[in-house]
C-alpha positions in Angstrom: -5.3 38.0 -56.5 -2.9 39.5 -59.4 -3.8 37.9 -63.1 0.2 38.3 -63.2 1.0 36.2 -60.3 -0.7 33.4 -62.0 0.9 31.5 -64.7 -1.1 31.4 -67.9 -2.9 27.7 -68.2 -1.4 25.0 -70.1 -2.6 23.7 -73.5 -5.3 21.9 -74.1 -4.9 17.8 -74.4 -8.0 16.3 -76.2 -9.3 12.5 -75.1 -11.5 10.5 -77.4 -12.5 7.7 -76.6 -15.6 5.5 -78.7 -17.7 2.9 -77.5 -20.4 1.0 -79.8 -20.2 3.5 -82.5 -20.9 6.6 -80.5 -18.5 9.1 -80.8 -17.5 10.4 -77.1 -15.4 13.0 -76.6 -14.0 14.7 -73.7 -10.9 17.0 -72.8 -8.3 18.0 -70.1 -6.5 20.7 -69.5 -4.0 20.5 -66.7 -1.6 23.5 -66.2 1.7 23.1 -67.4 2.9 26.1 -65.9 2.3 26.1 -62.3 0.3 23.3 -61.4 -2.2 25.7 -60.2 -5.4 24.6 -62.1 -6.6 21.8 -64.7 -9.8 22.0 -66.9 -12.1 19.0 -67.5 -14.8 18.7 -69.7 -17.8 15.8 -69.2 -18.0 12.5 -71.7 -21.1 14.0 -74.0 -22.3 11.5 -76.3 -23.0 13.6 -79.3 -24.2 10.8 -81.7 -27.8 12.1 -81.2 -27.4 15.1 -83.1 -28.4 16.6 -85.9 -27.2 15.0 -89.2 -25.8 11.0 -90.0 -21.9 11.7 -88.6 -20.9 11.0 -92.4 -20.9 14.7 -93.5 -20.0 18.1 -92.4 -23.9 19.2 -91.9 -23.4 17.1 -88.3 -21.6 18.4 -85.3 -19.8 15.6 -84.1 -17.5 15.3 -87.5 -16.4 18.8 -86.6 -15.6 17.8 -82.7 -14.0 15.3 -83.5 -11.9 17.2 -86.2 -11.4 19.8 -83.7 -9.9 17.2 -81.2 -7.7 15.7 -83.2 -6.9 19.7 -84.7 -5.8 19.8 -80.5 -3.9 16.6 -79.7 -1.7 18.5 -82.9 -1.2 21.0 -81.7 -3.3 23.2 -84.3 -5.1 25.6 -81.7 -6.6 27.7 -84.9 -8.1 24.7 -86.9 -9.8 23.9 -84.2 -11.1 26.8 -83.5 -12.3 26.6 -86.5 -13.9 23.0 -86.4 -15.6 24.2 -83.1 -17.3 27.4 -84.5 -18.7 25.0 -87.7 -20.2 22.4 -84.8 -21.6 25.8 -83.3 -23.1 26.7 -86.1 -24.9 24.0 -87.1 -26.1 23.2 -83.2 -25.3 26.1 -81.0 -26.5 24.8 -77.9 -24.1 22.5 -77.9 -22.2 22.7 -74.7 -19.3 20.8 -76.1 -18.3 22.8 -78.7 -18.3 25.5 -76.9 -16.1 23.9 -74.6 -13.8 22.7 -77.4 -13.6 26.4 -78.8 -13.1 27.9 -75.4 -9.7 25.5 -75.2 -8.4 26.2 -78.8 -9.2 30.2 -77.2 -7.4 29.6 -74.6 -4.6 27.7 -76.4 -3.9 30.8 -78.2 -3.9 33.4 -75.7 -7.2 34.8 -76.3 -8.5 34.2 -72.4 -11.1 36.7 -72.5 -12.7 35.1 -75.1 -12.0 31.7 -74.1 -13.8 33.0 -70.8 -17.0 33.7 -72.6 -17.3 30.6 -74.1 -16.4 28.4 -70.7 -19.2 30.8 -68.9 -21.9 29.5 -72.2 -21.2 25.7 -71.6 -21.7 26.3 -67.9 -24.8 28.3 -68.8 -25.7 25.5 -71.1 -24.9 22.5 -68.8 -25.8 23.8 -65.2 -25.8 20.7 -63.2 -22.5 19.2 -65.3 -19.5 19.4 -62.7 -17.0 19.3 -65.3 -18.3 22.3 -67.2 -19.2 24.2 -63.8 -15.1 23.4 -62.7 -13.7 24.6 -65.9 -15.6 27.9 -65.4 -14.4 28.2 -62.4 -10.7 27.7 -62.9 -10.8 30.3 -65.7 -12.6 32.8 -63.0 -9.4 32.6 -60.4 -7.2 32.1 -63.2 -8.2 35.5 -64.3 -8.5 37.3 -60.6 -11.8 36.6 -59.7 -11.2 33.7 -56.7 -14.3 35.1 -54.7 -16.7 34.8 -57.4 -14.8 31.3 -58.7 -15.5 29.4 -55.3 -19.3 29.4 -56.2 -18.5 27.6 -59.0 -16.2 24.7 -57.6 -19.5 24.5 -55.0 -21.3 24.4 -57.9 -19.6 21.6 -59.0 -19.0 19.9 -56.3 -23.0 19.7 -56.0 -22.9 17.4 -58.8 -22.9 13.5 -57.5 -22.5 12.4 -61.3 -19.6 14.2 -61.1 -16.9 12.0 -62.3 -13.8 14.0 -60.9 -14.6 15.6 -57.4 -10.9 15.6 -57.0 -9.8 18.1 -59.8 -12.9 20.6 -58.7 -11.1 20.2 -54.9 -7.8 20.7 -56.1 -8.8 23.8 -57.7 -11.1 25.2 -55.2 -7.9 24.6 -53.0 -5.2 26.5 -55.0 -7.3 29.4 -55.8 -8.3 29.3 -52.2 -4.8 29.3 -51.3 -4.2 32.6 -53.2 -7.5 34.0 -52.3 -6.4 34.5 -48.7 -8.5 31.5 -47.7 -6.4 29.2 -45.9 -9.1 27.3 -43.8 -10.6 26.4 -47.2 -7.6 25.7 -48.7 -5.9 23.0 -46.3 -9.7 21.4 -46.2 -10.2 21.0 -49.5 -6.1 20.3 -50.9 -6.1 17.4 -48.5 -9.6 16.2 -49.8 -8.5 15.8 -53.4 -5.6 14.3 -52.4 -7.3 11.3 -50.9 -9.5 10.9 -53.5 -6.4 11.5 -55.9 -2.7 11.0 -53.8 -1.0 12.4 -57.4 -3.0 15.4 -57.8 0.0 17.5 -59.1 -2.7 20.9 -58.6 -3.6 20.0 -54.9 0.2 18.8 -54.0 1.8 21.7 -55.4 -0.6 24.3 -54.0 -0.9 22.2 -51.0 3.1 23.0 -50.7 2.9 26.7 -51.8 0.0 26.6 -48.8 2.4 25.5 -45.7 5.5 27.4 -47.1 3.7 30.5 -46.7 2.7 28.9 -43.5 6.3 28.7 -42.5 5.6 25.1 -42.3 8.6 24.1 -44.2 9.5 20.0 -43.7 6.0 19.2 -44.4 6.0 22.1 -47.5 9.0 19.8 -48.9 7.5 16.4 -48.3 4.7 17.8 -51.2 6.7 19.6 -52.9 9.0 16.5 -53.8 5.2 14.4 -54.1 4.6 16.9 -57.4 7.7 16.6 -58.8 7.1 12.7 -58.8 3.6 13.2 -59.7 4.0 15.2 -62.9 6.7 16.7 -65.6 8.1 19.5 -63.8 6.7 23.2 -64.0 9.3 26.6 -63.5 7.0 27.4 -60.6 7.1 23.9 -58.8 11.3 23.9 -59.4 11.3 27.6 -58.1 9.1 26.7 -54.9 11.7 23.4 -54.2 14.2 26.1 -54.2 12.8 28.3 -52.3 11.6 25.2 -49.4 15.2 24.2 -49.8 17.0 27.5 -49.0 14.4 28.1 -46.1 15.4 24.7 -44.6 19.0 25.7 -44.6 19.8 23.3 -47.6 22.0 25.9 -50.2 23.0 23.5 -52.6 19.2 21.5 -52.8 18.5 25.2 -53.4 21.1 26.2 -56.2 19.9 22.3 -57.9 16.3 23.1 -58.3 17.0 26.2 -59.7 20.1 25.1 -62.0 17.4 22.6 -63.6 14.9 25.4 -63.8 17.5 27.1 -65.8 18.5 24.0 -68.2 15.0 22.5 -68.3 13.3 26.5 -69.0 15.6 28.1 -70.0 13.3 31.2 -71.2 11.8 31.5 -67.4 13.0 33.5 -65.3 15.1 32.0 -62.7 16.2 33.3 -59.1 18.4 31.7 -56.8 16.6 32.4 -53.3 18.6 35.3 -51.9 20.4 36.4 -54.9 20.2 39.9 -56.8 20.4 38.1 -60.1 17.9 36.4 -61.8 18.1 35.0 -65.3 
């Protein structure tokens, strides 16, 4: 699998939620490009950790700077906030996870790679941190070694979403050349999670390539209800569309692919031009 055939991940979203004074944090990344991945992290309660949570010598001021930093929109401060958690508690498998996401918000995937591998290292039997690594392994053309990790994952009862780690082993099964695996598992998240925009989306690209094409558009038109619209999920409507014998459904999808991105490109199934 080509790193250029996938579509780099979408930014990170930060979720904080606090419950009888213990800060809680935990993040999301869905992919905002293709639908093709999202990243969770586990609830940690930090509140144990070193330091009284009213000055910058304890971790969890800086996480929950850094989180806010994200929900900004200010990849680089909290990059920052998440390397001063680190060094004050560096087995912290949060903030690792919090600076692997403001990596990965600013295109620095490698890195972020590293620091997704650590909080996997750190938190072996933690689903969420065993998924995220995962994701970033097909994400970046390593689907073989990635499926481990969904298993991995998977293993994890306490797990809180099964469904995301399905939905991912499913799409990067899908473009791993594992089609068994990838119908089992696509239709498994999407019981536990019927608007799983990763599962219905690659669950679409799946039976296109299948030459399956009613059923293709029945998920296709699920995960453009499910979720805000990606280039690739307009481009694969189109491409359903003009395989169904349906030119002007075709020429639609990728007229709002044009007006709705317009820096993507955009091709018009069986046309020379792209823009």
């Amino acid at each position: 699998m080509s790193i250029a055939r996938l579509a780099a991940c979408a930014m990170a979203v930060a979720v904080l939620a606090s419950t009888a004074g213990c800060a809680r944090l935990s993040f999301i990344k869905p992919s905002a490009e293709r639908g093709r991945s999202e990243q969770v992290a586990p609830v940690y309660d930090v509140s144990g950790k070193r330091g009284s949570g009213r000055s910058d010598d304890n971790p969890r001021v800086h996480l929950l700077r850094g989180e806010q930093a994200l929900r900004e929109g200010r990849a680089a401060d909290a990059e920052a906030e998440a390397r001063k958690a680190l060094r004050i508690d560096g087995s912290s498998e949060l903030a690792h996870t919090l600076l692997a996401l403001s990596l990965d918000r600013q295109g620095r995937t490698a890195d972020a790679g590293e620091h997704y591998a650590r909080a996997a290292e750190l938190a072996p039997g933690s689903g969420a941190a065993l998924n995220n690594y995962g994701s970033w392994l097909c994400l970046n053309g390593r689907a073989p070694e990635a499926m481990t990790w969904f298993d991995r994952a998977l293993a994890d009862r306490s797990y809180a979403s099964p469904a995301s780690a399905l939905a991912n082993a499913g799409a990067c099964a899908v473009e791993g050349g594992q089609p068994a695996r990838a119908e089992r598992d696509l239709r498994a998240a999407l019981r536990l999670d019927p608007v799983n925009a990763v599962a219905l989306e690659a669950l679409a690209r799946h039976l296109y390539r299948l030459g399956e094409y009613f059923e293709a558009r029945a998920f296709s038109q699920r995960r453009l209800d499910a979720a805000q619209a990606s280039p690739a999920a307009l481009l694969l409507a189109s491409q359903i569309e003009d395989k169904l014998g349906d030119k002007a459904a075709a020429a639609r999808y990728v007229q709002r692919l044009r007006s709705e991105f317009p820096h993507a490109p955009a091709r018009l199934p069986g046309d020379s031009t792209s823009r």
